[in-house]
C-alpha positions as CSV (number, residue, x, y, z in Angstrom):
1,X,348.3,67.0,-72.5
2,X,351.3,69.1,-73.3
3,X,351.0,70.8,-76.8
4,X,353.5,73.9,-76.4
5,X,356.8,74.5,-74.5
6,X,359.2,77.3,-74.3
7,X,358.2,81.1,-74.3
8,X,359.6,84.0,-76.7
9,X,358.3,86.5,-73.8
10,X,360.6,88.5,-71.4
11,X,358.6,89.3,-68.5
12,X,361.0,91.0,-66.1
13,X,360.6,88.5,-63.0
14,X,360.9,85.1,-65.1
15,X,363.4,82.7,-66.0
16,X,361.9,80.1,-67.6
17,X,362.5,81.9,-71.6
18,X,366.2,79.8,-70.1
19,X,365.3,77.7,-69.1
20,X,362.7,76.3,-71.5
21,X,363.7,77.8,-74.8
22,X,361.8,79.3,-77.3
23,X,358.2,79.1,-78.2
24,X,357.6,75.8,-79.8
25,X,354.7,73.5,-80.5
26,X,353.5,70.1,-81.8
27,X,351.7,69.8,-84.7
28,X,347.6,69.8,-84.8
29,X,347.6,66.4,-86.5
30,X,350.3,64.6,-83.6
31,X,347.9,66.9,-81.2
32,X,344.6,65.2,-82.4
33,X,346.5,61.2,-82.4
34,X,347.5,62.1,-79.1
35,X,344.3,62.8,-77.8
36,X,342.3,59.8,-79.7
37,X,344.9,57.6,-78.2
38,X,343.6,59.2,-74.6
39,X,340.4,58.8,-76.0
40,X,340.7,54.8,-76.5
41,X,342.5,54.6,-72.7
42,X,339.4,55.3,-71.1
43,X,339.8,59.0,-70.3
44,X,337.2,61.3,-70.4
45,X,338.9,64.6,-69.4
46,X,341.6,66.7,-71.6
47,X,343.6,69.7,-69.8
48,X,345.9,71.2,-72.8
49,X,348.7,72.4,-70.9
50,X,352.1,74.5,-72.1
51,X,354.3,77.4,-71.0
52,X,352.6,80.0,-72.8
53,X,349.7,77.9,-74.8
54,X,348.0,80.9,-76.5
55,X,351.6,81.0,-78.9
56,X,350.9,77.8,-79.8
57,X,351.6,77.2,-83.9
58,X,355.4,78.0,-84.0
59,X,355.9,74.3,-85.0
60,X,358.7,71.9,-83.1
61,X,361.7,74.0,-83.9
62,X,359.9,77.4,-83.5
63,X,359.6,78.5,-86.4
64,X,357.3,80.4,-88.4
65,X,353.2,78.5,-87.9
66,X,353.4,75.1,-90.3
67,X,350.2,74.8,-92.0
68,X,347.4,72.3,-91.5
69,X,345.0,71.5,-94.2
70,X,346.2,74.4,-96.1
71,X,345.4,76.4,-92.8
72,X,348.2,78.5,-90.3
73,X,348.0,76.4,-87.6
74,X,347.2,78.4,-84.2
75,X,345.4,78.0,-81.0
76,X,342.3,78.8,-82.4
77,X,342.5,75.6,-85.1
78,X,344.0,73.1,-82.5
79,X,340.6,73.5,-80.4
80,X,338.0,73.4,-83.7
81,X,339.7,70.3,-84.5
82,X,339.9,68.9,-80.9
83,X,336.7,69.8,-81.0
84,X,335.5,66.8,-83.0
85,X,337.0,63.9,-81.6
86,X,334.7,61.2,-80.3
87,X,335.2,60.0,-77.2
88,X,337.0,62.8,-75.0
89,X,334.0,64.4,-73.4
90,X,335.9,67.2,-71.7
91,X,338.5,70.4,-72.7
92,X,339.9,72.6,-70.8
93,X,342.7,75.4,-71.5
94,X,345.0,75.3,-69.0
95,X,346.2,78.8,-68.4
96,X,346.2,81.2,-71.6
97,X,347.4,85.1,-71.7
98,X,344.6,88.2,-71.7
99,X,346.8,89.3,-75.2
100,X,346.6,85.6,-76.9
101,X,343.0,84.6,-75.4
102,X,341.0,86.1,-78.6
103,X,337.2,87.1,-79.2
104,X,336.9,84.1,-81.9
105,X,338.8,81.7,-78.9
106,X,336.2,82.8,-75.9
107,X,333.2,82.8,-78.5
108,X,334.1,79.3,-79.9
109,X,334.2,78.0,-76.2
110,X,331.1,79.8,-75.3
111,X,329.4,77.5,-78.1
112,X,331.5,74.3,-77.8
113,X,330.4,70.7,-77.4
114,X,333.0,69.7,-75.5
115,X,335.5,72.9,-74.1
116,X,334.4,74.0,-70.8
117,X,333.4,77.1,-69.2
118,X,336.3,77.4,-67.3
119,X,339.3,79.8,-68.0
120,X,342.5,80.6,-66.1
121,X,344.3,84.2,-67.0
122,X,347.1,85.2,-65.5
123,X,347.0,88.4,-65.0
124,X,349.9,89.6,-62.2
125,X,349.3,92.7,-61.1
126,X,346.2,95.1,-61.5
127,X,348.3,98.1,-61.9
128,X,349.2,99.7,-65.1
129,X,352.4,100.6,-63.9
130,X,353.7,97.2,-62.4
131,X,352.3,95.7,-65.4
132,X,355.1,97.9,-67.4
133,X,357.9,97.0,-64.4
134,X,356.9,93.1,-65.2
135,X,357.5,93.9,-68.7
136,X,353.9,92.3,-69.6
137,X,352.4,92.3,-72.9
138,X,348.5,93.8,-71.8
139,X,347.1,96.8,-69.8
140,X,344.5,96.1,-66.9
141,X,341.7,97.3,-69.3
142,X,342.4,94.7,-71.9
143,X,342.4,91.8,-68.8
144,X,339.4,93.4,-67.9
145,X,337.6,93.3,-71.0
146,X,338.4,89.8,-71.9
147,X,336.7,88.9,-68.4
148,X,333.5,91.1,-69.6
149,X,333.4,89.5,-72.8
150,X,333.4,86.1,-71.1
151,X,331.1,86.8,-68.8
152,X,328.7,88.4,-71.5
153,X,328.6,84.7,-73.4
154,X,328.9,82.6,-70.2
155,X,327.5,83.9,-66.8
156,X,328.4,80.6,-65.4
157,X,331.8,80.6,-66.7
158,X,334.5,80.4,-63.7
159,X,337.8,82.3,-64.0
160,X,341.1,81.6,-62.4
161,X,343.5,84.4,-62.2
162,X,347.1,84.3,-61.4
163,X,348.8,87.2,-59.9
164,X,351.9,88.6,-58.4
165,X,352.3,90.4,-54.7
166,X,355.5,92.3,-54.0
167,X,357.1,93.0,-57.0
168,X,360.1,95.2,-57.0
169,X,358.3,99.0,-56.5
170,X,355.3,97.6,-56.2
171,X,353.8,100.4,-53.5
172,X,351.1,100.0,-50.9
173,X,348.9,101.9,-53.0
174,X,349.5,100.1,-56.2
175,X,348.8,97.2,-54.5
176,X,345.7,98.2,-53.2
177,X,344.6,99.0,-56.9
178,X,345.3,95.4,-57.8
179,X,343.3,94.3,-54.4
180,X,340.6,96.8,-55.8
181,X,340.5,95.7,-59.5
182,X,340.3,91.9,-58.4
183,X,337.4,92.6,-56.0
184,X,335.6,94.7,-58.6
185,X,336.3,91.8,-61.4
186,X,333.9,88.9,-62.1
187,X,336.3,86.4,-61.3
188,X,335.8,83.0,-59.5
189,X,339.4,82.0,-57.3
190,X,343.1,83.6,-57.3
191,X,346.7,82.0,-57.7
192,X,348.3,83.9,-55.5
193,X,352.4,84.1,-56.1
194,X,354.9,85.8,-53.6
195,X,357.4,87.4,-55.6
196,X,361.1,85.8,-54.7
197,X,364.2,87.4,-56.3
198,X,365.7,85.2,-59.4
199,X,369.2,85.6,-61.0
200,X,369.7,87.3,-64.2
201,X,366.4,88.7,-64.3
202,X,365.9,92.3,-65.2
203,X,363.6,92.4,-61.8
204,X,366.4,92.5,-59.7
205,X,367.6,95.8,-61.2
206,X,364.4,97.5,-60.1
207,X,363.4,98.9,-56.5
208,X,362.6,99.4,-54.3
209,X,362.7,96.0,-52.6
210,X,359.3,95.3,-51.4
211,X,360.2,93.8,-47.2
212,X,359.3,90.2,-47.1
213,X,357.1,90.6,-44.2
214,X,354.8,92.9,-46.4
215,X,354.8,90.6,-49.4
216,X,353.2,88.1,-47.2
217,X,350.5,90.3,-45.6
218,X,349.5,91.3,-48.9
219,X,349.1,87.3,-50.2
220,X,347.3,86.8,-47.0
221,X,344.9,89.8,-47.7
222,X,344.5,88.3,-51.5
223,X,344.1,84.9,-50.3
224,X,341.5,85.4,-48.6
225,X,339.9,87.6,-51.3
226,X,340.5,84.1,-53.5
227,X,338.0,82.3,-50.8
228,X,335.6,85.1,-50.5
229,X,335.2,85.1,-54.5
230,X,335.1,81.3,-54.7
231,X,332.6,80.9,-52.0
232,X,330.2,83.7,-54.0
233,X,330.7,82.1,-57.4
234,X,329.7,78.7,-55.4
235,X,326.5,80.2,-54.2
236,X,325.5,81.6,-57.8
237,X,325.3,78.3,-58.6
238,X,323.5,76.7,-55.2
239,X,320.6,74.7,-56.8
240,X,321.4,74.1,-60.2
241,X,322.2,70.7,-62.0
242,X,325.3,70.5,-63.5
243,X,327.2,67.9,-65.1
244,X,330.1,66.6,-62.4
245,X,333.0,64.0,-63.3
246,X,333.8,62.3,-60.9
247,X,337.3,61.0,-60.6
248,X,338.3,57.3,-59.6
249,X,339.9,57.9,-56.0
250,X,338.6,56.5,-52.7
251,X,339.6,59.2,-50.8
252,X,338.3,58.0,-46.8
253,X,335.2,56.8,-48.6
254,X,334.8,59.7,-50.5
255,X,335.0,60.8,-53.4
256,X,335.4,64.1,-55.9
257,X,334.4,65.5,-59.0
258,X,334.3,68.7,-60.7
259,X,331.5,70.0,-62.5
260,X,332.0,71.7,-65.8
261,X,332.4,75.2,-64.9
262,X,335.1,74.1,-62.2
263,X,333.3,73.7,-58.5
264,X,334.5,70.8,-56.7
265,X,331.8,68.2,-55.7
266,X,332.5,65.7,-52.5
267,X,330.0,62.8,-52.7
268,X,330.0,59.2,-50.9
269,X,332.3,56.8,-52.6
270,X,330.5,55.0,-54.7
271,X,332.5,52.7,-57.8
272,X,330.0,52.9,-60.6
273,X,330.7,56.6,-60.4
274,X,334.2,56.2,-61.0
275,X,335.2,58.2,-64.5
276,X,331.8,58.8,-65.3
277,X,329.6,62.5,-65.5
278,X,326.8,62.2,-63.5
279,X,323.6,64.9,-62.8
280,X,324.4,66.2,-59.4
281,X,322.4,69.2,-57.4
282,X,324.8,71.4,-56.5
């Protein structure tokens, strides 16, 4: 469910500020209808999507944060009140910036009813000093303690990260301190992103130009950090009884699910499963 669009950021590789337009956002109270009318379809599952959902509370023309019940609206309000609505079993935050992702927004999760374990963070390089190139709005310690934090409240907790290989002066060894600070971090999977050259982008004025040949052997090496974390985080959990949702697809005569903290389940097809959160041994 969409609840933000547009972004007031101007990271140094990215065009979609253009494209998109500024930071903008629906209202908590058109948020909640939306999602008790998802509620009544059937659906038991909510992903809150938007190009930079932590800035959500600029209001539909972006402006300064409308109020709701006499409250700023904001990120943090959207989820107390999605919070309470009956019949939406699941949350999940799509993808939300180390800077907007607060203390107060990991703690509420940590002791929700219905928002999952489950974060994704982008966080695009693990260097300080491509971090500054990218024009980001966070340090690596700051990414790092949000993932601490997390952890602290929810050992079980999977985190996505999103990050950025071959950036304009992006050298071999500030890479390997990005391959480093990933391998060091709790994390559960990567999003690994290739960086491609886009017009009228302040990127294209830096250098020097990372060979493309060298942007992909360092997404390989990444990638397969990505399985090597996933298949640990998997094996954490080897044993336990968690709560899966299966989804209504026939796939071959199979069929998947995901439990709350984001492992994919593959089970025998079976139709009284369909859309419904069953026990399962992991």
């Amino acid at each position: 469910m969409k609840v933000q669009d547009g972004c007031d950021y101007n990271c140094s590789f990215c065009t979609i500020p253009m494209a998109r337009g500024k930071s903008r956002s629906d209202s908590i109270a058109n948020v909640v209808k939306s999602a008790e009318n998802i509620a009544a379809s059937g659906a038991k599952e909510i992903v809150l999507t938007g190009i930079n959902l932590g800035d959500f509370g600029k209001g539909p023309d972006g402006n300064a944060p409308v109020s709701f019940m006499n409250r700023e609206e904001n990120f943090f309000s959207l989820i107390k009140e999605l919070d309470q609505i009956d019949g939406i079993e699941r949350f999940r935050i799509s993808s939300i910036e180390p800077n907007l992702l607060t203390n107060e927004i990991v703690e509420f999760v940590a002791n929700s009813r219905k928002f999952m374990p489950h974060f994704h963070i982008p966080l695009q390089s693990g260097s300080n000093k491509v971090l500054g190139m990218m024009r980001r709005r966070y340090k690596r310690e700051l990414y790092a303690e949000r993932v601490g934090l997390i952890k602290t409240l929810m050992p079980h907790c999977s985190i996505g990260v999103d990050v950025i290989v071959g950036f304009p002066g992006e050298t071999e060894t500030e890479f390997k301190e990005t391959y480093d600070f990933l391998h060091a971090l709790d994390i559960s999977y990567l999003h690994v992103f290739t960086y491609s050259e886009r017009d009228n982008t302040h990127a294209l004025s830096l250098g020097p130009v990372v060979p493309i040949h060298t942007r992909h052997e360092r997404n390989k090496a990444l990638r397969n950090l990505s399985y090597m974390k996933m298949q640990y985080f998997e094996a954490q959990h080897a044993g336990q009884t968690r709560k899966v949702l299966f989804e209504n697809h026939n796939k071959n005569g199979m069929m998947e699910g995901y439990t709350d903290n984001y492992i994919r389940v593959s089970v025998p097809y079976k139709t009284d499963w369909e859309n419904s959160i069953i026990e399962w041994a992991l």
